[in-house]
C-alpha positions in Angstrom: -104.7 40.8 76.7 -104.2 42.6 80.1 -100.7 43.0 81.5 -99.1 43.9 85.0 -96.0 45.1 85.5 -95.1 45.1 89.4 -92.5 47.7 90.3 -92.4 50.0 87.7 -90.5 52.6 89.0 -87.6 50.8 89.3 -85.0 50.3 86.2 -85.8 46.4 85.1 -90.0 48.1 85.3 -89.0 51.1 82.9 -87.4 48.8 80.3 -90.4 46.4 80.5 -92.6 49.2 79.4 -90.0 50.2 76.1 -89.2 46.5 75.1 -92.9 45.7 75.2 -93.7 48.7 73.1 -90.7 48.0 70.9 -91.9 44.8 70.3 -95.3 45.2 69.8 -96.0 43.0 72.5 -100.3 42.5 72.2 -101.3 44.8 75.2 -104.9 45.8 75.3 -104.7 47.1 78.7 -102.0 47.8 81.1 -101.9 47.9 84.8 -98.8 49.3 86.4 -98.3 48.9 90.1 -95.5 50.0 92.8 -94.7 50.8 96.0 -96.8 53.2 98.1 -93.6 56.1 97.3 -94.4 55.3 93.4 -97.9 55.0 93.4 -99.5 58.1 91.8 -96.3 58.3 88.8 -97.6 58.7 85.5 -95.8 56.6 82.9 -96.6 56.7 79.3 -97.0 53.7 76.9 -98.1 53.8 73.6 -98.9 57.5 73.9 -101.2 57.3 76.6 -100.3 58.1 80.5 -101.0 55.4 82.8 -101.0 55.9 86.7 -98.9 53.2 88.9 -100.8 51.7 91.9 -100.2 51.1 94.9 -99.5 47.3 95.4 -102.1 45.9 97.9 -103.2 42.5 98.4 -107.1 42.1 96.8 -108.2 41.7 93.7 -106.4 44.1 91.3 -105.0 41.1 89.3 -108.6 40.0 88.7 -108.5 40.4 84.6 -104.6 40.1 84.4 -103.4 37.6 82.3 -99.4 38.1 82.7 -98.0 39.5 85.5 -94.1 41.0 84.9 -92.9 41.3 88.7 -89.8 43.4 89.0 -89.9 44.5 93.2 -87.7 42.5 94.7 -88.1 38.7 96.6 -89.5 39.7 99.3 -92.6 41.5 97.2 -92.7 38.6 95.1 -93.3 35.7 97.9 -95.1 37.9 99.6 -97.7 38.7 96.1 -97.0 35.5 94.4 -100.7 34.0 95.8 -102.4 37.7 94.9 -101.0 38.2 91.4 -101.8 34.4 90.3 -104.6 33.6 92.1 -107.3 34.5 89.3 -105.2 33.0 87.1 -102.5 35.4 85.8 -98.8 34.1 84.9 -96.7 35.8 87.1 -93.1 36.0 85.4 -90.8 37.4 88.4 -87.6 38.6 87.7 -86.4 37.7 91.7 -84.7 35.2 93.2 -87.6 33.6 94.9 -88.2 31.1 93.0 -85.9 30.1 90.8 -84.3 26.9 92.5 -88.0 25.9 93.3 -88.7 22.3 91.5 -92.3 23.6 90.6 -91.2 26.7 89.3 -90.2 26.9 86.1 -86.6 28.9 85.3 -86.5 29.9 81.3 -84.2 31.4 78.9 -86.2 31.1 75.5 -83.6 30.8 73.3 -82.6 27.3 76.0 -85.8 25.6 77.5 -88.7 27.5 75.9 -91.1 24.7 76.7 -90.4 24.4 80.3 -92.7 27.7 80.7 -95.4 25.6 79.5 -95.6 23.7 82.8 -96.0 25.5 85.6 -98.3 24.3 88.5 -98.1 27.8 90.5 -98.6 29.7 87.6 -95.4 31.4 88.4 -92.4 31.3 85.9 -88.6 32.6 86.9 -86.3 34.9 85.5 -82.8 33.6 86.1 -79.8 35.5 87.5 -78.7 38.1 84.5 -75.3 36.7 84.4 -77.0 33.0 84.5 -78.8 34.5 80.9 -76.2 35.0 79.4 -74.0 32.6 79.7 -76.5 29.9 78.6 -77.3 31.2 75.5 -73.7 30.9 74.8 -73.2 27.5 76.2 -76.6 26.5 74.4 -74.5 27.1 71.2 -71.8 24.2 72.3 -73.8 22.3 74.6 -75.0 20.9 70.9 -71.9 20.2 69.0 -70.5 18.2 72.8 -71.7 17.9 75.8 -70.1 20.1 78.4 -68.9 18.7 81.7 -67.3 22.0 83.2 -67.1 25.4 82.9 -65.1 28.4 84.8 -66.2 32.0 84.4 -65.1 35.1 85.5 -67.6 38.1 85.7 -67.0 42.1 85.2 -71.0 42.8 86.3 -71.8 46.6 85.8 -72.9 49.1 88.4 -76.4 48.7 87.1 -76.7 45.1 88.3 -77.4 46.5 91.8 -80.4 48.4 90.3 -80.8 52.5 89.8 -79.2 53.4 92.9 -75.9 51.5 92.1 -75.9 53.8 88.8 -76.4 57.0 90.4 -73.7 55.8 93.4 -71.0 55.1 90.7 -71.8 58.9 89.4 -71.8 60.4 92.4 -69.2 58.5 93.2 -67.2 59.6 90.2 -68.3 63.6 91.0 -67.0 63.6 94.3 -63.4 62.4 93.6 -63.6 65.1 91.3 -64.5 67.6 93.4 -61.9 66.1 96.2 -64.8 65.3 98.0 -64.9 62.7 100.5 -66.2 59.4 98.9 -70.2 58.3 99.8 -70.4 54.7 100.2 -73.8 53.2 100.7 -74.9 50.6 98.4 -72.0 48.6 97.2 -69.4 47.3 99.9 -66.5 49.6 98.6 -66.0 52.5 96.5 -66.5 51.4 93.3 -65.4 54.3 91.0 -61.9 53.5 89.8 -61.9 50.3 91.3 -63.2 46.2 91.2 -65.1 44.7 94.3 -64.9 41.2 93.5 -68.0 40.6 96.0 -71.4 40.3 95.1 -74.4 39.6 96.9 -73.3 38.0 100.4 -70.5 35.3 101.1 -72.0 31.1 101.9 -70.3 28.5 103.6 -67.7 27.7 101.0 -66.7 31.3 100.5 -68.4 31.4 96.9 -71.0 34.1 97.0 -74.4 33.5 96.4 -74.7 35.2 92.9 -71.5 32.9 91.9 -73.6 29.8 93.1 -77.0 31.2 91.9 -75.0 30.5 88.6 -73.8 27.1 89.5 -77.2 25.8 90.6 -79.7 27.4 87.7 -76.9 26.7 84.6 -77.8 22.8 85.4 -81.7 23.6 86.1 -82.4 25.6 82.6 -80.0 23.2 80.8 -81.2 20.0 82.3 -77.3 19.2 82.8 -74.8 17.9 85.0 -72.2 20.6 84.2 -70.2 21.9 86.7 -69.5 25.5 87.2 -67.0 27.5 88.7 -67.4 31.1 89.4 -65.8 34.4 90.3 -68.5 38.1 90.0 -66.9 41.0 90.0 -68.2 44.2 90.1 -66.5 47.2 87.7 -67.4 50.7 87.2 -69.5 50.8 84.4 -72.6 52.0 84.0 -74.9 49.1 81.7 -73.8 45.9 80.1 -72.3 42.4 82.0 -69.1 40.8 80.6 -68.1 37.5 81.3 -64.8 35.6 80.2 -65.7 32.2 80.2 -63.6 28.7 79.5 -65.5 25.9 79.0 -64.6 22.0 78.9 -66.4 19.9 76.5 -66.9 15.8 75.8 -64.7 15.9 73.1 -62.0 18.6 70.8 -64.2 21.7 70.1 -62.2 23.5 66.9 -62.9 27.4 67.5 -64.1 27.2 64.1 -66.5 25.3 64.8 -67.4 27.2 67.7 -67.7 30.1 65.8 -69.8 29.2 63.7 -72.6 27.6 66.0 -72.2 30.5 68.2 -73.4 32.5 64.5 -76.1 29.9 64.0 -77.6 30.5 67.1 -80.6 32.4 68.1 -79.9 35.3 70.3 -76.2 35.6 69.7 -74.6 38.1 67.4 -70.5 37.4 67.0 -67.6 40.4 66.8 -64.7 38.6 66.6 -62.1 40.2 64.7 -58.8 40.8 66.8 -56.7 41.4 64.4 -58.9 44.7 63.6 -59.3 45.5 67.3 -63.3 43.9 67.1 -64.5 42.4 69.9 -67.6 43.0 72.6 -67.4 45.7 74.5 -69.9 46.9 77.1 -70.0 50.4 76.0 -71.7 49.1 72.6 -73.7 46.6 74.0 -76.5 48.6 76.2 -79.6 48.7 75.1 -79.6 45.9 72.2 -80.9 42.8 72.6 -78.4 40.5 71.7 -76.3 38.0 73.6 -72.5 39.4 72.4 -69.6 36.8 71.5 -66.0 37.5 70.8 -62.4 36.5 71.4 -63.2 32.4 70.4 -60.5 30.5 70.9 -59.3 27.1 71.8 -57.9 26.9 75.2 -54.2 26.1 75.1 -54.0 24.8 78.5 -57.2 22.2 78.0 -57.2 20.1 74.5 -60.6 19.8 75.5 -61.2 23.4 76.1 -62.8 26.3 74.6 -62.3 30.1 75.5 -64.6 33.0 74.6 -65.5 36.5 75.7 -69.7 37.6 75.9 -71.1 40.8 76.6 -75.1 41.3 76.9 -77.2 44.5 79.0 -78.2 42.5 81.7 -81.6 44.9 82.2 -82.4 44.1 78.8 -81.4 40.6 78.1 -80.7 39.4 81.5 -83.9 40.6 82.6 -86.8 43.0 80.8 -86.1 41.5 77.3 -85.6 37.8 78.9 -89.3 38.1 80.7 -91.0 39.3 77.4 -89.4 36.9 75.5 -91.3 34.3 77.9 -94.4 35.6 77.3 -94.2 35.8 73.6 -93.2 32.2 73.3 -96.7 31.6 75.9 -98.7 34.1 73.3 -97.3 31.7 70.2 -98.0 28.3 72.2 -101.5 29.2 72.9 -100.7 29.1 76.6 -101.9 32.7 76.5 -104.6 34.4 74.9 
């Protein structure tokens, strides 16, 4: 089959390009477009150089049968009719869409067969930290039902894209130096330091990423859970953490936790505290897996459960995610 990937330059585009190839993804040809700055980059992919394009409205998507769009919402709206309208499945890794009720929003190891219904021909990424949380609550969501949860968010510098990586180590050069501190795309200086503020503030002083995770938890789960968040920005370079308490129909044991959370798809468990084992960002970029440590029951909740995750939001809570979509459409038939 023929595949797009839309902003390819950018750090979700360059991870499409290895988990595809890591995964053997069935590519017969490859289109790669960007912005007019990217357009004329070479990028290779199974050994062979392929040019980026300039993103244009026409028919370039002609041919395409998925469409991985990684440039932002505003590219996304704007394209959405362009990629899909010879009939490719744009997956977009924006915001656009996600809360829209004929768009589907799809973690695989959750709601795989929601992607199989999608009247715009346009399926949603959900919000990183949205990723992987569910696949953890997936895991108890089936031994109770879950009526709340609270979560607390340590989101890396990468999270705000390539340039939030480079600022944290420029960041981190010019202290050094005893330079004045450059402050462009986060809201504060984040080297050495926690800016509990992403994205931009609503009406009842939640941000919108902590109500992005609110709203799409209950769309990919088909629930009526409540959740309460707090996103916080740390100085690390790849990898989201999220401490997360959880409040469930009935007594949970951790137990019994544990060992759904090591049934589960998706999920790999380090929890060993007594040796000093537990998820930790540093180890999890650039693997796959959804990490879960530091299970326990909560003491102030009987009905309450406690755990630590850990998961490279580019890979999982975006590139990997989005493949993982179109491998489930390959399987179903829904694509070639």
């Amino acid at each position: 089959m023929t595949v797009a990937i839309v902003g390819t330059s950018g750090a979700v585009g360059q991870e499409l390009l290895r988990v595809l190839e890591e995964r053997n993804f069935p590519v017969d040809g490859l289109v790669l477009f960007g912005s007019s700055r990217s357009a004329g980059r070479t990028y290779d992919f199974r050994g062979r150089p392929h040019v980026v394009k300039e993103l244009r409205h026409g028919d370039d998507f002609a041919g395409v049968d998925v469409a991985f769009v990684s440039a932002g919402g505003a590219a996304s709206v704007e394209y959405a009719e362009t990629v899909t309208r010879h009939g490719a499945v744009m997956i977009d890794n924006s915001s656009a869409f996600r809360m829209d009720a004929d768009v589907p929003l799809v973690v695989p190891e959750v709601n795989p067969e929601d992607a199989l219904t999608r009247p715009r021909g346009i399926i949603a990424n959900p919000n990183c930290s949205t990723i992987q949380m569910v696949v953890a609550l997936h895991a108890i969501e089936k031994l109770s039902h879950i009526r709340r949860v609270y979560v607390s968010t340590y989101q890396a510098s990468s999270g705000a894209g390539a340039t939030g990586m480079a600022e944290l180590e420029m960041q981190h050069g010019q202290i050094h130096r005893g330079e004045a501190v450059a402050v462009e795309k986060f809201v504060h200086q984040l080297a050495y330091n926690l800016i509990p503020h992403i994205d931009v503030f609503t009406g009842n002083d939640y941000t919108k990423e902590e109500m992005k995770m609110y709203h799409e938890t209950r769309k990919i789960m088909h629930s009526d859970v409540e959740v309460s968040a707090t996103c916080v920005r740390v100085p690390v370079m790849r990898s989201h953490s999220e401490a997360t308490w959880v409040e469930t129909e009935r007594p949970v044991s951790a137990g019994e936790a544990r060992r759904a959370f090591e049934e589960a798809e998706g999920i790999v468990v380090i929890d060993n505290p007594s040796a000093r084992e537990y998820p930790m960002p540093l180890f999890a970029a650039g693997k796959d897996a959804v990490y879960v440590g530091r299970i326990r029951c909560d003491v102030a909740n009987p009905n309450g459960l406690a755990f630590w995750t850990v998961s490279d939001q580019i890979r999982k809570g975006a590139a990997l995610n989005a493949v993982q979509i179109a491998e489930y459409l390959v399987k179903s038939g829904s694509l070639k």
